[in-house]
C-alpha positions, 0 to 999 in steps of 0.5 A: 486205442489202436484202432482209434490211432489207426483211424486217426492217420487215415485221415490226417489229410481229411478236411477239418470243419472249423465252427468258431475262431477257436473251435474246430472238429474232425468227424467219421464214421467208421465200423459203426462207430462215429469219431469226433475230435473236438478241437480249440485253439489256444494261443495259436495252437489248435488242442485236442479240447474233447474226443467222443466215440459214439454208436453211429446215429441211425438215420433221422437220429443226430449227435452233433452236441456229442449225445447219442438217441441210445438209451443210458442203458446200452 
């Protein structure tokens, strides 16, 4: 949690991708893991809607829906 916290504050200045009115996402890749914030707006607040921390994908492979290529069973 602290190396998520930690990871969070070095970017609190890094662009946000906005995907919809009222979604958003802040992603990085970081010691070969990738963070994804999901974020929703809701009554002009933004909310943190879901977190994922996943392998980083290899190259070709992608996790934009959140699912990572890794077999269930790693």
């Amino acid at each position: 949690v602290e190396g998520f916290v930690a990871g969070i504050g070095k970017r609190i200045n890094n662009q946000i991708d906005q995907l919809a009115a009222d979604r958003a996402e802040l992603r990085w890749d970081e010691n070969g893991l990738r963070y994804r914030i999901i974020l929703r707006k809701e009554n002009d607040e933004w909310r943190v809607d879901d977190i994922y921390i996943r392998p980083t994908p290899r190259d070709g492979d992608s996790d934009r829906d959140g699912e990572s290529s890794l077999p269930d069973e790693f």
